[in-house]
C-alpha positions as semicolon CSV with decimal commas, in nm:
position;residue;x (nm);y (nm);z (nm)
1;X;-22,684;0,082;3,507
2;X;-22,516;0,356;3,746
3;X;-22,127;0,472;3,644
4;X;-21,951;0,690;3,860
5;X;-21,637;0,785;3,681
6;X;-21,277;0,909;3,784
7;X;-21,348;1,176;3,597
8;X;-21,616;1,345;3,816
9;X;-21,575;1,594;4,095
10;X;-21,558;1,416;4,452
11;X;-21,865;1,627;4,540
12;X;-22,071;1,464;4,221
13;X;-21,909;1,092;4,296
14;X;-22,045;1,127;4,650
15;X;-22,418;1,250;4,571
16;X;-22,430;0,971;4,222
17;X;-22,325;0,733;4,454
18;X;-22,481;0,788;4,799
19;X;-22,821;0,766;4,577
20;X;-22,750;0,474;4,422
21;X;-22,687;0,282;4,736
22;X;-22,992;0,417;4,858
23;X;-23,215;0,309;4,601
24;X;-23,092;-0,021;4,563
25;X;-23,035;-0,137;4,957
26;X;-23,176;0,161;5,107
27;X;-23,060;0,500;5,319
28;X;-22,721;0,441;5,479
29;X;-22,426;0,698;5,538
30;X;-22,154;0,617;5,346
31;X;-21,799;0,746;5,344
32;X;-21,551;0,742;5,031
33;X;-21,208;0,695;5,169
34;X;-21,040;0,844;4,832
35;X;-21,286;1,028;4,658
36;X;-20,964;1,149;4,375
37;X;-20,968;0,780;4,232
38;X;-21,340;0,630;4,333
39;X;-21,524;0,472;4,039
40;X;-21,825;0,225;4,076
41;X;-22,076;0,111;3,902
42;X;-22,394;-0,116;3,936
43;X;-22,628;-0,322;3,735
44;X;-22,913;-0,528;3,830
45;X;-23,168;-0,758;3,697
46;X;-23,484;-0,839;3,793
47;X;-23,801;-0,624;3,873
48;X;-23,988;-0,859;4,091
49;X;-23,922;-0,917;4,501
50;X;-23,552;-1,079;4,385
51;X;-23,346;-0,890;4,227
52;X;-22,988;-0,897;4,221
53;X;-22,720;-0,610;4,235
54;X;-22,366;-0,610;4,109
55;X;-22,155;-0,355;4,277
56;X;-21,849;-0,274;4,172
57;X;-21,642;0,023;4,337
58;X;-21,302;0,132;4,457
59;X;-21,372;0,153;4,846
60;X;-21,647;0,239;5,070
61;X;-21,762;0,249;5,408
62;X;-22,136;0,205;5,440
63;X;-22,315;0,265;5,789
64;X;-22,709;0,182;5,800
65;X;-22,752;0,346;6,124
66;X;-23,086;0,295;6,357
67;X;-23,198;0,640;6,241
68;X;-23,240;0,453;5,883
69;X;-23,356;0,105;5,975
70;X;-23,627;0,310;6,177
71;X;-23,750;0,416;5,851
72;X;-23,773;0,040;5,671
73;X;-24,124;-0,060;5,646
74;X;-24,059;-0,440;5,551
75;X;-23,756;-0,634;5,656
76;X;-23,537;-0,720;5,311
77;X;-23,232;-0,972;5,355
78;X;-22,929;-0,988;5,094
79;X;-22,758;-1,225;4,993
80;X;-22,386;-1,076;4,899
81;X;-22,126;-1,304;4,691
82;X;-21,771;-1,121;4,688
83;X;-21,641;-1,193;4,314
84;X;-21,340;-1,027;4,378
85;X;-21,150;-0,836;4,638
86;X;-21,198;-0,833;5,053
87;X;-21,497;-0,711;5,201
88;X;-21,563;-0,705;5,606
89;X;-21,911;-0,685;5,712
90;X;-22,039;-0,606;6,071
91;X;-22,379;-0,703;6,217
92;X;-22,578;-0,752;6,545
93;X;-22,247;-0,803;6,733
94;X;-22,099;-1,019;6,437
95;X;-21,853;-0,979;6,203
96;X;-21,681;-1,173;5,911
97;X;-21,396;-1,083;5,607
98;X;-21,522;-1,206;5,270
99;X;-21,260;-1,285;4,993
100;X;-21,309;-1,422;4,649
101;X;-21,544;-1,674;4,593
102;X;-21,726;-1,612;5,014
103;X;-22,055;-1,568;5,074
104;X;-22,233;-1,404;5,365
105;X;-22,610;-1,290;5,457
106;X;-22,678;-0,937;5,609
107;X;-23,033;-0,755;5,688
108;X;-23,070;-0,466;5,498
109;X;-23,374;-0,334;5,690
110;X;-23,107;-0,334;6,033
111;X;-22,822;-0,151;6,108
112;X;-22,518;-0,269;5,952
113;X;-22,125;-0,177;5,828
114;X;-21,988;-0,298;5,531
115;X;-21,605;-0,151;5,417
116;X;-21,366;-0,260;5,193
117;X;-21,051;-0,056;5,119
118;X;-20,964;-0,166;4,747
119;X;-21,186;-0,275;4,478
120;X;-21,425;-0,508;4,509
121;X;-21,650;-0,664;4,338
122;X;-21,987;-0,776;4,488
123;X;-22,301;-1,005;4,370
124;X;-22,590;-0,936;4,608
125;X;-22,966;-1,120;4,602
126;X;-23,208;-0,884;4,794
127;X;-23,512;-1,059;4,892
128;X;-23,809;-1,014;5,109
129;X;-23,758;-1,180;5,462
130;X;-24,121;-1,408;5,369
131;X;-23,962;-1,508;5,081
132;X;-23,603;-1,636;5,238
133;X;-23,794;-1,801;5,480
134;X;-23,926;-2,051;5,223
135;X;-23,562;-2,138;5,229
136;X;-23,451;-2,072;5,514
137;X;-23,580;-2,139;5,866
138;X;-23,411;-1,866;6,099
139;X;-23,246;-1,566;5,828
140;X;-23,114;-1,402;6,108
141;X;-22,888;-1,702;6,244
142;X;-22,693;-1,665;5,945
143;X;-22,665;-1,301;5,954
144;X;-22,230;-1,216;5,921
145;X;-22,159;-1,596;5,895
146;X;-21,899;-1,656;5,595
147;X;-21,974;-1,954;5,338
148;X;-21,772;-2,095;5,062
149;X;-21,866;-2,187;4,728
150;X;-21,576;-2,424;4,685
151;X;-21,778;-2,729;4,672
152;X;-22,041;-2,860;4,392
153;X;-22,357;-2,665;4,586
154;X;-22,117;-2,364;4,595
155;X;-21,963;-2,384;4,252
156;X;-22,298;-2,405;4,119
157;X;-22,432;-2,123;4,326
158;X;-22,148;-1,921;4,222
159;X;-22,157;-1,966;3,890
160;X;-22,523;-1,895;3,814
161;X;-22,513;-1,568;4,035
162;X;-22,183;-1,484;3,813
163;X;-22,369;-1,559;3,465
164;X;-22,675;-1,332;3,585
165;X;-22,453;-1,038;3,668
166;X;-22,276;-1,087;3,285
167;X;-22,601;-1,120;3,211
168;X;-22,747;-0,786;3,359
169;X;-22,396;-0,592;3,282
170;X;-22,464;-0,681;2,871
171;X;-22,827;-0,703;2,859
172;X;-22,795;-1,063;2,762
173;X;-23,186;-1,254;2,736
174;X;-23,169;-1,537;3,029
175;X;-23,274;-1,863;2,996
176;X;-23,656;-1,779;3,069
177;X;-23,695;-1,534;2,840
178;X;-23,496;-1,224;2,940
179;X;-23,370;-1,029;3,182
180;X;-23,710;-0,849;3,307
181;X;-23,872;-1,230;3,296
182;X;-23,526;-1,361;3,533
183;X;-23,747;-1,454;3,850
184;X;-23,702;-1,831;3,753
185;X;-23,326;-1,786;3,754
186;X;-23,288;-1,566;4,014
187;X;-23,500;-1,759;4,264
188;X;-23,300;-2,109;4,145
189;X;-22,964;-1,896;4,255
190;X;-23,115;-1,800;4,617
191;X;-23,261;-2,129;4,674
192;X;-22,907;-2,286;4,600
193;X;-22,696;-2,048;4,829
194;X;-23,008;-2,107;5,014
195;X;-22,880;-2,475;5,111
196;X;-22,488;-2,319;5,145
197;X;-22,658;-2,150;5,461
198;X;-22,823;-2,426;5,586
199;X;-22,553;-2,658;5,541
200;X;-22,375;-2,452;5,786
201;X;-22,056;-2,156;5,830
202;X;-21,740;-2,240;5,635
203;X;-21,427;-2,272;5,839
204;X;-21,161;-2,001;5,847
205;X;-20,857;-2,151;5,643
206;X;-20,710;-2,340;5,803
207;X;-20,937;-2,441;6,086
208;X;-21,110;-2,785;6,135
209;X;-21,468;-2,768;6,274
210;X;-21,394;-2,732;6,604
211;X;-21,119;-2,451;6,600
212;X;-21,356;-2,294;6,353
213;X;-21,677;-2,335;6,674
214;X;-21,377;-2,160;6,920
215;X;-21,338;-1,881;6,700
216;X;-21,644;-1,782;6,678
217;X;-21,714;-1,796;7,000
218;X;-21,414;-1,600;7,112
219;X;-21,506;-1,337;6,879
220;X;-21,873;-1,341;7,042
221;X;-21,653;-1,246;7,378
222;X;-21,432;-0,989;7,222
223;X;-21,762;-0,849;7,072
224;X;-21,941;-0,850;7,421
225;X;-21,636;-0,710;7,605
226;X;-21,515;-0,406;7,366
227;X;-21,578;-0,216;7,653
228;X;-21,294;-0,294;7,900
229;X;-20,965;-0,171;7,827
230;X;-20,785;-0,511;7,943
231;X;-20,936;-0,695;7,692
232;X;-20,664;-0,891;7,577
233;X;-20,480;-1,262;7,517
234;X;-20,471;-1,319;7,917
235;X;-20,887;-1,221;7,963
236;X;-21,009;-1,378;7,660
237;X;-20,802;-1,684;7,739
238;X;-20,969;-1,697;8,095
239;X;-21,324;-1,638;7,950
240;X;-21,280;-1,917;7,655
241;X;-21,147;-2,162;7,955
242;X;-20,802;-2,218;7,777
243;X;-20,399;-2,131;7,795
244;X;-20,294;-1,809;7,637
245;X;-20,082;-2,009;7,433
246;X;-20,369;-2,265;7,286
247;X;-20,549;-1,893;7,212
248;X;-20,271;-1,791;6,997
249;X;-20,221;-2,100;6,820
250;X;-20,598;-2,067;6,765
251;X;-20,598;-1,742;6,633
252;X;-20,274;-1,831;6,446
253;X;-20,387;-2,093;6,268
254;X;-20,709;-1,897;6,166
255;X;-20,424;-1,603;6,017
256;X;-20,431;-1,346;6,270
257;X;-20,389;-1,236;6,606
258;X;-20,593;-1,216;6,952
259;X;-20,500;-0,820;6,983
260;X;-20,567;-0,825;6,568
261;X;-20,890;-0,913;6,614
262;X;-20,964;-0,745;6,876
263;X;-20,835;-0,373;6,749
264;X;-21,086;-0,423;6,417
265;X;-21,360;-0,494;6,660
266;X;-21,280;-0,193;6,831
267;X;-21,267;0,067;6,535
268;X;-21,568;-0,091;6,399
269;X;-21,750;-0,030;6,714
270;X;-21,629;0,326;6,713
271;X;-21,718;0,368;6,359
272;X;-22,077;0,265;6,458
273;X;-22,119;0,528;6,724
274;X;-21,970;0,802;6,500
275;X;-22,208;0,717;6,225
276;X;-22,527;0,702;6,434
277;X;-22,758;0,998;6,519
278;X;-22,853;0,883;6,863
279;X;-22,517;0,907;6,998
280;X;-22,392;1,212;6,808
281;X;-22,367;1,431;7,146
282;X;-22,102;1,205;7,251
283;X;-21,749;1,341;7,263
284;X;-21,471;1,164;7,120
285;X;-21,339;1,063;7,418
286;X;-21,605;0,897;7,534
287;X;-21,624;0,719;7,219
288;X;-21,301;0,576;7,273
289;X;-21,343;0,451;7,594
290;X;-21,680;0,309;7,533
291;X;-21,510;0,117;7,226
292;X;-21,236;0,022;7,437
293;X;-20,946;0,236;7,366
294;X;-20,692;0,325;7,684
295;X;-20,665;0,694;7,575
296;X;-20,836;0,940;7,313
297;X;-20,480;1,003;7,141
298;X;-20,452;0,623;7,082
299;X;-20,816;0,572;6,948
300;X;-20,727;0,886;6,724
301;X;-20,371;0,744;6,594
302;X;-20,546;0,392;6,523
303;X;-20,873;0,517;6,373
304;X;-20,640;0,706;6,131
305;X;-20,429;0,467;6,010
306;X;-20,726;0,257;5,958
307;X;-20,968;0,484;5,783
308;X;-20,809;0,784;5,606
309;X;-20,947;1,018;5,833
310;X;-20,934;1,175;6,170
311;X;-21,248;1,052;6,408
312;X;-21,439;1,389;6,379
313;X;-21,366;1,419;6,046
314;X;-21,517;1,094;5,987
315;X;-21,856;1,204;6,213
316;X;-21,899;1,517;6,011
317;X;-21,912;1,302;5,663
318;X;-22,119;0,981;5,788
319;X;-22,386;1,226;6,014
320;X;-22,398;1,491;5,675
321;X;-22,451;1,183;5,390
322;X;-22,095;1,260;5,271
């Protein structure tokens, strides 16, 4: 098990915990937003190619940049279950908001963001990408697509992930024999969320399956389009083929907003070029525009109030590991 308590200096927190992430998931930069108040901790069980990984922390921003998935020698996918709390995560041009009881896939040999501003607690499977296959067909097509465990394939999913994390957190034997003998458990819980994937993406409340399809696909616009300034109801409306009012009742119905949506798409797109190596001899400004923002003091105001911390503040902490 890894603790990182309240207790320790921000400095310490940072290095225990930047480590720790590493070893389990691999490099990434990651960025405590309150370093005064962070705790985590993290248990896992198993020791052969499954293994799952309870993290538990305050908040977090991690950033596996293409600097670090140039490093990955075999492609790893992971299976995360949020427990408890809101987590977004951001991948090849994708992006979805887990809550309690949501379940998403993400590769851990790419580049990726995952943040979540409170506590959370997450359940994660890592697995080989030969091994998921036996499950799954096409990993990637899943990659940032939001499940639910609400019905009996979920509950069941849910439930056994949730017993092998009590299990791993007390050192509790599992059914097979213990928890260094769990592959027969472990593998039952990824071939059940296994079929969750297959089965197909879980509506946003309140969405049948067809506002569900135009959601998606609008955010596959926004996500293509961060790059023009208009980007707005009017455009996206136009591009989807639709009135600007049946695109906010859309987005309404899903709980947000068109310029919402499209504002997290843009920070997170800025937070990607500040975190990545390759484009660190970009200036700010040309970060903002290339993530959409009219003006530099805008993308500044907005990144702010969103993160904690100024744009180059944020640069200097993802490019130096802290």
């Amino acid at each position: 098990m890894v603790r990182v308590d309240p207790g320790l200096a921000p400095a310490e927190k940072q290095r225990l915990w930047q480590d720790a992430i590493a070893w389990h998931f691999g490099e990434a930069d990651l960025a405590i937003r309150r370093p005064d108040r962070f705790a985590g901790r993290i248990v896992t069980l198993g020791d052969g190619p499954i293994r799952l990984v309870e993290v538990a922390s305050d908040n977090e921003i991690g950033v596996r940049t293409r600097r670090h998935a140039a490093q990955a020698r075999d492609e790893v996918f992971v299976v995360a279950l949020v427990n408890r709390g809101r987590v977004s995560f951001e991948q090849r041009g994708r992006s979805c908001v887990l809550t309690d009881g949501m379940a998403t896939l993400f590769a851990a040999s790419e580049p990726y963001v995952i943040r979540h501003d409170d506590p959370a607690e997450v359940i994660n499977l890592t697995a080989p990408a030969s091994l998921l296959q036996s499950f799954v067909r096409r990993p990637h097509d899943h990659v940032c697509r939001a499940v639910s465990t609400r019905g009996l394939v979920g509950k069941v999913s849910r439930d056994l992930m949730v017993e092998l994390a009590q299990a791993a957190r007390t050192g509790a034997p599992c059914d097979d024999g213990g928890a260094t003998a769990a592959s027969g458990p472990l593998q039952l819980a990824l071939a059940s969320i296994a079929v969750l994937l297959a089965e197909g993406t879980a509506a946003p409340s309140g969405l049948g399956d067809r506002q569900a399809a135009m959601m998606r696909r609008c955010r596959e616009i926004i996500a293509a389009s961060l790059a023009e300034p208009e980007l707005g109801p009017a455009l996206l409306a136009q591009r989807m083929g639709v009135s600007v009012r049946c695109l906010h009742g859309l987005f309404r119905a899903a709980g947000t907003t068109v310029c919402d949506d499209v504002l997290e798409a843009r920070l997170a797109r800025s937070l990607q070029l500040l975190g990545d190596p390759a484009a660190a001899t970009l200036r700010l400004k040309e970060v903002a525009f290339t993530s959409g923002f009219a003006t530099p003091s805008l993308f500044a105001a907005q990144f702010k109030r969103r993160y904690g911390r100024t744009p180059g503040e944020m640069r200097r902490a993802l490019l130096a590991g802290g």
